[in-house]
C-alpha positions as CSV (number, residue, x, y, z in Angstrom):
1,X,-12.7,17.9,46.1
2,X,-10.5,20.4,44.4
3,X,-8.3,19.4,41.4
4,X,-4.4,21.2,41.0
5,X,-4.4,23.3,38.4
6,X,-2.7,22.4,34.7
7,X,0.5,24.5,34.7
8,X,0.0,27.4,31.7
9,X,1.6,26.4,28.6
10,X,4.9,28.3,27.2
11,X,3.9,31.0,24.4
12,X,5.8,32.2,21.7
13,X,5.6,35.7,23.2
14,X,6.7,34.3,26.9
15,X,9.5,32.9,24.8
16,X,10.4,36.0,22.8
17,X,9.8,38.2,26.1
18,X,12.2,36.1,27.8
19,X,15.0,35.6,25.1
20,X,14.9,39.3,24.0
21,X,13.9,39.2,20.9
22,X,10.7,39.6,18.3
23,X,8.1,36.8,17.8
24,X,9.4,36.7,14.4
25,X,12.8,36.0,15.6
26,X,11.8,33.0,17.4
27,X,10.3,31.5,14.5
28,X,12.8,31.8,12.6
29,X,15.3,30.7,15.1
30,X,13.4,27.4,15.6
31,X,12.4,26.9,12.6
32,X,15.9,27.5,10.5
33,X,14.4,30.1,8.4
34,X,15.5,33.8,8.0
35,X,18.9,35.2,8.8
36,X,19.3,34.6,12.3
37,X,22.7,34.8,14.0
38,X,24.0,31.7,15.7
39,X,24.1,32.9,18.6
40,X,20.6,34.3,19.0
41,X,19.4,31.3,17.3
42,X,21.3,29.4,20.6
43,X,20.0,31.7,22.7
44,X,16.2,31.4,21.9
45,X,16.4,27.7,21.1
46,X,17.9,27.4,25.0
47,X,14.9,29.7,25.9
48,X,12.1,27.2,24.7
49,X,14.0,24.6,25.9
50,X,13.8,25.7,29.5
51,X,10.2,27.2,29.1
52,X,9.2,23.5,27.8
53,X,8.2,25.7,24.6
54,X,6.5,23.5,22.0
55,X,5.3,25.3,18.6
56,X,1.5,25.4,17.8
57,X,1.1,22.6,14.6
58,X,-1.9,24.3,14.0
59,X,-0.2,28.0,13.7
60,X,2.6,26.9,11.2
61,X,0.0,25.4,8.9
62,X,-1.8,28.7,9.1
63,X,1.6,30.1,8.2
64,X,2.8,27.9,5.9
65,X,-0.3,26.9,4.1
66,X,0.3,23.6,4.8
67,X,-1.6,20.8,6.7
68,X,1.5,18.4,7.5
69,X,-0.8,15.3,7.0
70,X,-0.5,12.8,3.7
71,X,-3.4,9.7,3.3
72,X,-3.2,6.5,2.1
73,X,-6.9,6.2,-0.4
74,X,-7.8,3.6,-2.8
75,X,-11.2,2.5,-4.5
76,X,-10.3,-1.3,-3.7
77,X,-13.3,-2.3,-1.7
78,X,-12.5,-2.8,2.0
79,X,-13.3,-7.2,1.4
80,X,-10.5,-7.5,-0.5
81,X,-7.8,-4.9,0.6
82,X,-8.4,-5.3,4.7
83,X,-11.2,-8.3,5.2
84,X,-12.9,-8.8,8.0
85,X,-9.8,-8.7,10.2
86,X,-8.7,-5.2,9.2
87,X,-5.2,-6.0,8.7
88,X,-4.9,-6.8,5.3
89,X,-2.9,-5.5,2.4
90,X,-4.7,-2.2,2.7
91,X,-3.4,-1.7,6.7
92,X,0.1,-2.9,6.1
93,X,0.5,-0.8,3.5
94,X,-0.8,2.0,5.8
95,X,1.8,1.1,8.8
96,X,5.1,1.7,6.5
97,X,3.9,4.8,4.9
98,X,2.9,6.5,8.5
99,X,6.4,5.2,9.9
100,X,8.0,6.9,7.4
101,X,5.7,10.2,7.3
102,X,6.0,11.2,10.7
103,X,10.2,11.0,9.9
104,X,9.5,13.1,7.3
105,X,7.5,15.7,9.7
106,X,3.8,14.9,8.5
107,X,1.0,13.1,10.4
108,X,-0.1,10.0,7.9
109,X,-4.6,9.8,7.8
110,X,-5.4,6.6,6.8
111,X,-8.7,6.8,4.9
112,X,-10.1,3.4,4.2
113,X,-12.5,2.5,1.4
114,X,-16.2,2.5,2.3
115,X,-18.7,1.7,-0.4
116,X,-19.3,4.9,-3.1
117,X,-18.0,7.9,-0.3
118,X,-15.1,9.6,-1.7
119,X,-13.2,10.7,1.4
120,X,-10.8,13.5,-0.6
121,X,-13.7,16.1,-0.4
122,X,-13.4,15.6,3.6
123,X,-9.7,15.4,4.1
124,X,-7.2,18.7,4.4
125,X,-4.2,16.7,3.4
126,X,-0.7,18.0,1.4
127,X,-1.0,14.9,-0.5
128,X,-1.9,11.3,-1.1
129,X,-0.9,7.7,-1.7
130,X,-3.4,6.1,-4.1
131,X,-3.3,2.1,-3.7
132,X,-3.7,0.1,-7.1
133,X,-6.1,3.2,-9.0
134,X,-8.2,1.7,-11.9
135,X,-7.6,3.0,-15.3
136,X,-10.4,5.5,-14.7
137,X,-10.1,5.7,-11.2
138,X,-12.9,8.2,-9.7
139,X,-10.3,9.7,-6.7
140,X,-7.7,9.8,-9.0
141,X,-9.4,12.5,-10.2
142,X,-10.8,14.1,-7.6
143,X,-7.1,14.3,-6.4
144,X,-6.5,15.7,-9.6
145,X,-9.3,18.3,-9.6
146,X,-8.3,19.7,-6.3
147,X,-4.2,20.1,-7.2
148,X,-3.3,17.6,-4.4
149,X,-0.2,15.6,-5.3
150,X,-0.1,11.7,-5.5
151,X,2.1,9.2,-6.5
152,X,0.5,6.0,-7.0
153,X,1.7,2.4,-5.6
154,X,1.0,0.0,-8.8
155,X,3.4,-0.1,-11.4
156,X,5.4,0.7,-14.2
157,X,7.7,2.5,-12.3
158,X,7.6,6.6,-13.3
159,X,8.3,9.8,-11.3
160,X,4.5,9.0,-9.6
161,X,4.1,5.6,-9.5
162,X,6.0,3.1,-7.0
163,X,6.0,-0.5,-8.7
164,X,4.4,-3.2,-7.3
165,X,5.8,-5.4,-10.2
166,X,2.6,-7.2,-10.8
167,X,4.0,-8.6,-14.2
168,X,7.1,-10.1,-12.3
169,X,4.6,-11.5,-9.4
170,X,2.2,-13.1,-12.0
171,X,4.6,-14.9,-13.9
172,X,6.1,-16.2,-10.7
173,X,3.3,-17.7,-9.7
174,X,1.8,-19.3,-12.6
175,X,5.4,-20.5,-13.4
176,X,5.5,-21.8,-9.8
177,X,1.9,-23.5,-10.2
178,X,2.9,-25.4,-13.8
179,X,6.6,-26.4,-12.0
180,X,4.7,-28.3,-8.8
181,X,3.0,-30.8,-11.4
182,X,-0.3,-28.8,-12.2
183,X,-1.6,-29.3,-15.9
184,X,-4.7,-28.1,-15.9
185,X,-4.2,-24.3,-13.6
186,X,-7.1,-22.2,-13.7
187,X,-7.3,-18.3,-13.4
188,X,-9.7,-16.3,-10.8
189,X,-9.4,-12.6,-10.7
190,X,-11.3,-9.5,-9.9
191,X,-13.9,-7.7,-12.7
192,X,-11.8,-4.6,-12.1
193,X,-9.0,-3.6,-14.6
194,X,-6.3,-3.1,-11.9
195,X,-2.8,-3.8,-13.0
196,X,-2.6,-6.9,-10.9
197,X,-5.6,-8.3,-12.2
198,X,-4.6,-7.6,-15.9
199,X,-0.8,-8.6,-15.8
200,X,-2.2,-12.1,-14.0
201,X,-4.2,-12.4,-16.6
202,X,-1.7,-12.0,-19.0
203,X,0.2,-13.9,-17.5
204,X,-1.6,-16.9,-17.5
205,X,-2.6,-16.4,-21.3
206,X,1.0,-16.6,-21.9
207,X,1.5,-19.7,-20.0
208,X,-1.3,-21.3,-21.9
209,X,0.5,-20.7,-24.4
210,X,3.5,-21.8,-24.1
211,X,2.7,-25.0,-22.7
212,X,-0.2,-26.0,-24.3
213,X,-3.0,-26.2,-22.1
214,X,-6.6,-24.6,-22.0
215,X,-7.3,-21.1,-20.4
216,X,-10.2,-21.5,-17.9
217,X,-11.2,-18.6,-16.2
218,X,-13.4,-17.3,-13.7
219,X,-14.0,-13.6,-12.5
220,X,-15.2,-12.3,-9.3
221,X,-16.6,-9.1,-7.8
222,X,-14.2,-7.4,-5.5
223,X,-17.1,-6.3,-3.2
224,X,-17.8,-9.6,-2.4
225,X,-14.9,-11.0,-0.4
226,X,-14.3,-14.3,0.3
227,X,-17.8,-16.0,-1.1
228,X,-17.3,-14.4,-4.6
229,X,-13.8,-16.5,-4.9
230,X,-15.6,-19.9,-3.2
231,X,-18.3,-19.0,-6.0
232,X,-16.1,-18.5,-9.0
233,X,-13.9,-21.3,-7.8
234,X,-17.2,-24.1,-7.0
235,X,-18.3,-23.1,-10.3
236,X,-14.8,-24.2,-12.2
237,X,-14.5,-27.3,-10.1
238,X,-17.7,-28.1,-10.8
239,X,-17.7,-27.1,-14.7
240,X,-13.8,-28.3,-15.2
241,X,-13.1,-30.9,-12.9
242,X,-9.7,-31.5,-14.6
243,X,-8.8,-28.4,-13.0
244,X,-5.2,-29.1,-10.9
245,X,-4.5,-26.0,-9.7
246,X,-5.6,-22.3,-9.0
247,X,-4.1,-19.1,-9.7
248,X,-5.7,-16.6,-7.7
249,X,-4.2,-13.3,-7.3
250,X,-6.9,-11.8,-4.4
251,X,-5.7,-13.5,-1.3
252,X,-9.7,-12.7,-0.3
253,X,-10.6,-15.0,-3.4
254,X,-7.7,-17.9,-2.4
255,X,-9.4,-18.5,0.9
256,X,-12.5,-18.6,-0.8
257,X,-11.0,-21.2,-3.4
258,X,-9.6,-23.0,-0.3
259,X,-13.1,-23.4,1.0
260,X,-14.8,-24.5,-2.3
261,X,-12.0,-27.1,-3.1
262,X,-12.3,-28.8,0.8
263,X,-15.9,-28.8,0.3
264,X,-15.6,-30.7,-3.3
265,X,-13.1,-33.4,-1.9
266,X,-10.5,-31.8,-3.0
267,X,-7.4,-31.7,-0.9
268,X,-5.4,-28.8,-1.0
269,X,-1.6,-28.6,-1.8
270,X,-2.5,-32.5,-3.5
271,X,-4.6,-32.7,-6.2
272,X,-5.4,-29.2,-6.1
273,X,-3.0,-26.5,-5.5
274,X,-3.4,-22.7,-4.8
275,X,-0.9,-20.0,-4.8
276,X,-2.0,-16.1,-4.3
277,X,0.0,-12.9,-4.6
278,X,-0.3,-11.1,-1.2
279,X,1.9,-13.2,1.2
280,X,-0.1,-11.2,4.5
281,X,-2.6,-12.7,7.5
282,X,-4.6,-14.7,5.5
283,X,-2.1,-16.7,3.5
284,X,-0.4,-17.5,6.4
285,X,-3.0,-18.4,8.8
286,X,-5.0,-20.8,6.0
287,X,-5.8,-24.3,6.8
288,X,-3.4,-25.5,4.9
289,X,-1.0,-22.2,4.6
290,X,-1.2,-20.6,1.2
291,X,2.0,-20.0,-1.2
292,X,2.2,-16.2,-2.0
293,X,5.0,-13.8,-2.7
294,X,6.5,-11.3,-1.0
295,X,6.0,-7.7,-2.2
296,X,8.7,-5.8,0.0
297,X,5.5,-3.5,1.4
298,X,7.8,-2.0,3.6
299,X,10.3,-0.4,1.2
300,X,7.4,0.2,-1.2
301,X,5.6,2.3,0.9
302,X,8.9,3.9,2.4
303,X,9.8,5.1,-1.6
304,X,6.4,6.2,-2.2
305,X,5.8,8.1,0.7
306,X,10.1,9.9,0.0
307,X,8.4,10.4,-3.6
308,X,5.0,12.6,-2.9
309,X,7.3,14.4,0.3
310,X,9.7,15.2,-2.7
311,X,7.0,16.3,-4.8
312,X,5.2,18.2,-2.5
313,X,8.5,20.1,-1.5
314,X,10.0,20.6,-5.1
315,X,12.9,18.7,-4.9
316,X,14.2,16.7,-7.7
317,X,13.6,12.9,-8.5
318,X,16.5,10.8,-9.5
319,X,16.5,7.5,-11.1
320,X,12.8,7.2,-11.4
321,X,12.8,6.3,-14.8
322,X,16.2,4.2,-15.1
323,X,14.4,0.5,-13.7
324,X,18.6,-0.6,-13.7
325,X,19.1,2.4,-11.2
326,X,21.0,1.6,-7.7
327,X,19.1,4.3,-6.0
328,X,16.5,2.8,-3.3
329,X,16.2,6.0,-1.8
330,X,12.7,6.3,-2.5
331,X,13.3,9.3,-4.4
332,X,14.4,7.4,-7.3
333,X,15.1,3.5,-8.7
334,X,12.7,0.8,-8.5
335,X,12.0,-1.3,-5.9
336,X,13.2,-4.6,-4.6
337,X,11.6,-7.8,-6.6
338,X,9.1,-9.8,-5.4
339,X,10.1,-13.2,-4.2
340,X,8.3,-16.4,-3.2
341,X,7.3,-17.9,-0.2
342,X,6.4,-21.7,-0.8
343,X,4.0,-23.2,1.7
344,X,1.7,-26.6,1.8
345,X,-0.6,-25.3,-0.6
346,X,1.6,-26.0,-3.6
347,X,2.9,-29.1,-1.7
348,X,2.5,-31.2,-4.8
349,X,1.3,-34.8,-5.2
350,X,2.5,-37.3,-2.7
351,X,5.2,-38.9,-4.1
């Protein structure tokens, strides 16, 4: 059985032969470089239209040095940024920032975490979003060691850094918690040092406080998902069983904490109320529904994305470093607050 042959694809010289003019030319015409006239630049440009032309990616990043592809990295461990379903903070995250690349002319790799490999030796990219980097965060500086520009989505707000506003999201949560009756909130965060985990801490201390009740905390490994928060949070029920209410910024730990209160007697959104910060899959599919907040991923990953294109091309940043700045643009200003989304786990006591 013979097959039809694939119909020869359009060259630059087959373009060039046909419009009359160098290779050169036609790059330059298509690609709004050089002094071309505008009527060659017509002419060749209605040349590769007709001969279906479409320019070799792989030859411009020869000739421009460039690779056209960003990432999205982070050290967060894969239980707590995606979970088992994959479509976690991590992934969403991920979805805005490769809209908004391929806009911007660039192919978006997204590189997930995966125990101790560090994926920036493997990657040709132009430059990198790094998710939530620890203080001495180990592709941080491998990014750093190889000249490839980042910008960062954490927070303060700078000329590399995209704010995620943890301070702001803390103290709505634990403000939200003490407001719904709770007396007696308790704190479960990572081990790590990432700025949500210590502004929620923080935050709490502060609470604590200011209206006078006891700190009780509990940490938890990152790596371990879900059953490190039903561990840290079986262990305070058990140990405090005055305990009201949870604060838990992981949404991986909250489910956890969900599971360890059912199985203690507790019921949830009653006599023992749980808010988390990452208002995605899991708080919105828990038995009951989890209050979180939320973050605006979608303009935060738009502005960081507009921030490492404008670094990577020179271009100067505006507003960056004026938090009272208009300018959403992504090249500049801060981005929108967070804001809460109240569900049935925060329901209060029945009145």
């Amino acid at each position: 059985m013979g097959t039809a042959s694939r119909p020869q694809r359009a060259t630059i010289a087959d373009v060039a032969r046909e419009a009359g003019v160098s290779r050169t030319t036609v790059s330059h015409a298509l690609n709004g470089l050089g002094k071309v006239n505008s009527e060659t630049r017509d002419k060749v440009k209605d040349v590769a239209a007709r001969l279906n032309y479409r320019p070799s990616v792989r030859a411009q990043g020869l000739r421009s040095g460039r690779s056209q592809a960003l990432a999205l990295l982070s050290s967060m461990p894969s239980a707590v940024s995606a979970g088992p379903s994959q479509l976690g903070f991590f992934t969403e995250l991920a979805m805005g920032c490769a809209r908004t690349a391929l806009l911007k002319g660039y192919v978006f790799v997204l590189a997930p975490p995966e125990g101790d490999i560090n994926p920036v030796d493997r990657l040709d990219i132009d430059g990198a979003i790094l998710l939530e980097p620890t203080a001495d965060d180990p592709i941080a500086a491998s990014l750093s060691d190889r000249d490839i520009p980042f910008v960062a989505i954490d927070g303060p707000a700078d000329e590399r850094t995209v704010d995620l506003h943890h301070t702001q999201t803390a103290e709505l949560l634990i403000t939200h918690l003490l407001t719904s009756g709770a007396k007696h909130p308790a704190l479960v965060v990572g081990t790590s040092v990432r700025g949500s985990q210590t502004a929620a801490r923080a935050a709490y201390l502060a609470a604590a406080e200011r209206e006078g009740f006891d700190p009780i905390i509990a940490e938890a490994d990152e790596g371990g998902g879900e059953d490190a928060g039903f561990r840290a949070s079986e262990s305070i029920l058990a140990e405090h069983p005055e305990a009201d209410a949870f604060f838990i910024p992981i949404d991986t730990f909250a489910t956890g904490a969900v599971r360890a209160g059912t199985q203690a007697g507790r019921v949830i959104g009653r006599d023992l109320l749980i808010a988390t910060r990452y208002d995605g899959l899991r708080a919105r599919t828990s038995v009951p529904p989890l209050t979180a907040v939320h973050l605006g991923l979608d303009e935060i990953s738009s502005q960081a994305i507009e921030r490492l294109v404008a670094i990577i091309d020179g271009s100067p940043q505006t507003g960056v470093d004026d938090p009272t700045s208009d300018d959403l643009s992504g090249t500049g200003g801060s981005s929108a607050a967070p804001t809460l989304v109240i569900r049935e786990s925060t329901a209060g006591p029945a009145s």
